[in-house]
C-alpha positions as CSV (number, residue, x, y, z in Angstrom):
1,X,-0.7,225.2,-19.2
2,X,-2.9,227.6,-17.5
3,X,-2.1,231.3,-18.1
4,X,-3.0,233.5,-14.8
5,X,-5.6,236.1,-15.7
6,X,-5.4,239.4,-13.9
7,X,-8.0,242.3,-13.5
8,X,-6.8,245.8,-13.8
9,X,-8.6,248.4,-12.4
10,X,-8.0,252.2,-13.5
11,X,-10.0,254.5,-11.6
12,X,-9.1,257.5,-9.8
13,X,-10.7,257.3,-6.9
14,X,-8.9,255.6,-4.7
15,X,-11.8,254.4,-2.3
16,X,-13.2,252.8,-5.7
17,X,-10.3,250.9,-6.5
18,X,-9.7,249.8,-3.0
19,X,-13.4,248.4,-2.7
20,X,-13.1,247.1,-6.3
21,X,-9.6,245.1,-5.2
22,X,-11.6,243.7,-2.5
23,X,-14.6,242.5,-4.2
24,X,-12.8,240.9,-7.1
25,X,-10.0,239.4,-4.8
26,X,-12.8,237.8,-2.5
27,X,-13.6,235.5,-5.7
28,X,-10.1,234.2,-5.9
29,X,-9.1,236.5,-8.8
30,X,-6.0,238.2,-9.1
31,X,-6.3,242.1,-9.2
32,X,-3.6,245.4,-10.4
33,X,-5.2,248.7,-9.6
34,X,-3.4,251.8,-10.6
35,X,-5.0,255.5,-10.7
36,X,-4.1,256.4,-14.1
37,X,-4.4,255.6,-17.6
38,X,-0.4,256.5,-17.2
39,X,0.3,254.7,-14.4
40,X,-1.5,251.7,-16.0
41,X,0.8,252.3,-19.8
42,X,3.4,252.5,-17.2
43,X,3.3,249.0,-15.9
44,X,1.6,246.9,-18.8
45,X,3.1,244.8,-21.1
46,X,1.8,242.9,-24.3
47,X,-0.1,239.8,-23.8
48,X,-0.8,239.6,-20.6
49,X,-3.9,237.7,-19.8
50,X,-6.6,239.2,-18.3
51,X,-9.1,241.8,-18.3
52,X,-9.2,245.7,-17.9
53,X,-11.4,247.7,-15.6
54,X,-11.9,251.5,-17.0
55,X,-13.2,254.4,-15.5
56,X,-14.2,256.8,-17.9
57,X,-13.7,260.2,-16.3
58,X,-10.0,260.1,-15.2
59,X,-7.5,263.3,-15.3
60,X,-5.2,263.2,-17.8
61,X,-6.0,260.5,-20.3
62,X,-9.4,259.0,-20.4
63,X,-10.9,256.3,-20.2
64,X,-12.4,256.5,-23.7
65,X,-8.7,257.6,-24.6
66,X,-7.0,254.8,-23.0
67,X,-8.9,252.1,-24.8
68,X,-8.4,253.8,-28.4
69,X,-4.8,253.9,-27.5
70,X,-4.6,250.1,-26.4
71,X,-6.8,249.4,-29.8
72,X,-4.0,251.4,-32.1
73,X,-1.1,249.5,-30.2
74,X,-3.1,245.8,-31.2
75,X,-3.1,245.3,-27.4
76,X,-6.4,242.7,-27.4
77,X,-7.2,243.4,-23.9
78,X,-10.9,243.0,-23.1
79,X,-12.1,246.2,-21.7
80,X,-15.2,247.0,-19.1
81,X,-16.0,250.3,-18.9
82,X,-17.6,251.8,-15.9
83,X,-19.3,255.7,-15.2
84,X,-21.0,257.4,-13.0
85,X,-22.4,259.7,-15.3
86,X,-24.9,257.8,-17.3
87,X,-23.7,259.0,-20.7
88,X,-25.8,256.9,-23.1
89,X,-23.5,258.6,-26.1
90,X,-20.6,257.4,-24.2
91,X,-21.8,253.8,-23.8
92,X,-22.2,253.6,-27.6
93,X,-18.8,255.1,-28.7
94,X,-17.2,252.6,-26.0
95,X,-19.1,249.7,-27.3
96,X,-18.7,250.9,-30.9
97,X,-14.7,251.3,-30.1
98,X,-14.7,247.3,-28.8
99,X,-16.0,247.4,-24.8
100,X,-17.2,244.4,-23.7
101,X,-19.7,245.9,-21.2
102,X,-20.3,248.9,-20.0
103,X,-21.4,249.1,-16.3
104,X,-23.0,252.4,-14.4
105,X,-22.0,253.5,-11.1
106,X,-23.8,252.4,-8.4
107,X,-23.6,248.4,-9.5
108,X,-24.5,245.1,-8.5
109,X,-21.4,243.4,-7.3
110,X,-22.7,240.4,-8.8
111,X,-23.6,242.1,-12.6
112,X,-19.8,243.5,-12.3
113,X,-18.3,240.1,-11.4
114,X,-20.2,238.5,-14.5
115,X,-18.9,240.9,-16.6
116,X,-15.4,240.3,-15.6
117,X,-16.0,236.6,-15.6
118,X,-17.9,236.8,-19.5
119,X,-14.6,239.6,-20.3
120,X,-11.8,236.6,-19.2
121,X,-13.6,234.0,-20.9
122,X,-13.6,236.1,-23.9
123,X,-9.8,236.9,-23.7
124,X,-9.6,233.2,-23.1
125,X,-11.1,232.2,-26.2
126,X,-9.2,235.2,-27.9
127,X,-5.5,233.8,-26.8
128,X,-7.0,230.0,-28.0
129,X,-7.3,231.1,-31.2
130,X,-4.6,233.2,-31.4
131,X,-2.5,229.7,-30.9
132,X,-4.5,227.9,-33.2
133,X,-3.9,230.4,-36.3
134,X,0.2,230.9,-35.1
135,X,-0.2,227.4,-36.0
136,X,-1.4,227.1,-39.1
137,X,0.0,229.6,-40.4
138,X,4.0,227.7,-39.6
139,X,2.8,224.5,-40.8
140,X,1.9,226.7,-44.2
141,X,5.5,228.0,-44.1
142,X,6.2,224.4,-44.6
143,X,4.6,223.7,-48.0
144,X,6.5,223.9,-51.0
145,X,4.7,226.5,-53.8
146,X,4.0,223.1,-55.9
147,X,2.1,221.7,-52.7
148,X,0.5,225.2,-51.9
149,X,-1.0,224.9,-55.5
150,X,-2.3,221.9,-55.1
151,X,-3.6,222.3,-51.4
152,X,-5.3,225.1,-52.7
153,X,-7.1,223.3,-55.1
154,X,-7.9,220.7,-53.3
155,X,-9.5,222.6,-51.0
156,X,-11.5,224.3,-53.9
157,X,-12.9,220.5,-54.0
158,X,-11.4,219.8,-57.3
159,X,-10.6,215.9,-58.0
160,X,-6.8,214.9,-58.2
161,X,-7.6,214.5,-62.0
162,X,-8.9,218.3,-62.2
163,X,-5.7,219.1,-60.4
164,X,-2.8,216.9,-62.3
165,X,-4.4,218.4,-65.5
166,X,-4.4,221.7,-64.6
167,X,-1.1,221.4,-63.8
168,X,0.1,219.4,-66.4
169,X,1.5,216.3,-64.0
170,X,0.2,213.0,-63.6
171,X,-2.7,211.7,-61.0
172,X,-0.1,209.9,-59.1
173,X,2.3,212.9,-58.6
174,X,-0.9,214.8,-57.7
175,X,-1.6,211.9,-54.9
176,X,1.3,212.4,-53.9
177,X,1.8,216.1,-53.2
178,X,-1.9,216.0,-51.1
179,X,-0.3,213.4,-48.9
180,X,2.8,215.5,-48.1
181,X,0.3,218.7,-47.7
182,X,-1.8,216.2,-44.8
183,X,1.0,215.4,-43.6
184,X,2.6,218.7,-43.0
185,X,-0.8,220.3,-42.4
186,X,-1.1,217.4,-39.9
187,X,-4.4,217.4,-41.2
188,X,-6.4,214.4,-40.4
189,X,-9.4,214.7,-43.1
190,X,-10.0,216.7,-46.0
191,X,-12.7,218.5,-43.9
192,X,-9.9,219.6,-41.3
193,X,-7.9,221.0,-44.0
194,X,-10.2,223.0,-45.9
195,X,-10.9,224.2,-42.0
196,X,-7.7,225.5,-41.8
197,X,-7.5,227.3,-45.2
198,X,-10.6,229.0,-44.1
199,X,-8.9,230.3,-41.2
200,X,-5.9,231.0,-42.9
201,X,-7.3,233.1,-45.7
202,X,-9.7,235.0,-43.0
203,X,-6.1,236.3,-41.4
204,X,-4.6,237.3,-45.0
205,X,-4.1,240.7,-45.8
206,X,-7.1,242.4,-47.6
């Protein structure tokens, strides 16, 4: 299933976000403008897919402020920045603080529209694997701590042999622990489920 992907524009100039609505909407993309970071807070909920548009100079909270506040709240939207000022320092600390691109005012239609496009791939590719880690992580939940043990070793690349002595059972109990940890892994290859423990201990806690 296809999750729709929005654009949301926060800019304060309402002339901006009117020709911005436009130009993204002429390419078939859905669009949300609001004319604060508020207004935005306001209306936005968790994981909704998409992109965000950011004005950096805004009253009340910036745009520099807004995207440190989604970051705190985990809210993995990809962000675009965009200014009128040409504040190289600014362009860093955005791209330091996670921007995707950062975009002067006047633009290229066609530079901003890339950068959207290249931002909703990204969140894409993001949500993909988010899925593919929610799922390895409940087919974990499934393995006994004996099976854990040995899936861990297994993974090490130690022979059932290495395993069954280190924990004092036989070969054949060994065998048949891995098959139960494929199985539940619904791993297809030994390759695919060292993949997974990879991914699996790169999301544990530090």
């Amino acid at each position: 299933m296809t999750i729709e992907a929005t654009v949301f524009v926060v800019d304060d100039d309402q002339a901006m976000r009117t020709s911005l609505k436009w130009l993204i909407e002429s390419t078939g993309m859905s669009v949300q403008t609001y004319e604060s970071a508020d207004a935005f807070l306001a209306n936005y909920y968790p994981g909704r897919a998409g992109c965000l548009l950011l004005d950096v100079r805004m009253p009340g909270m910036s745009g520099l402020e807004l995207q440190g506040h989604l970051a705190r709240e985990s809210y993995h939207l990809p962000v675009i920045i965009i200014t009128g000022h040409g504040d190289v320092a600014m362009a860093v600390k955005a791209m330091k603080a996670g921007a995707v691109d950062f975009i002067e005012k006047p633009f290229h239609d066609e530079d901003l529209l890339r950068s959207i496009r290249r931002a909703l791939d990204f969140d894409q590719k993001h949500r993909s694997n988010q899925a593919v880690r929610a799922a390895i992580a409940a087919r974990l939940a499934e393995l006994t701590p004996r099976e854990h043990e040995v899936m861990a070793m297994v993974t090490e690349g130690k022979s059932n042999k290495d395993i069954a002595a280190s924990l004092g059972v036989s070969a054949k109990t060994v065998e048949a622990h891995r098959a139960r940890v494929m199985e539940k892994m619904r791993a297809d290859s030994l390759a695919e489920l060292v993949r997974m423990s990879l991914i699996a201990a790169a999301d544990a806690p530090a």
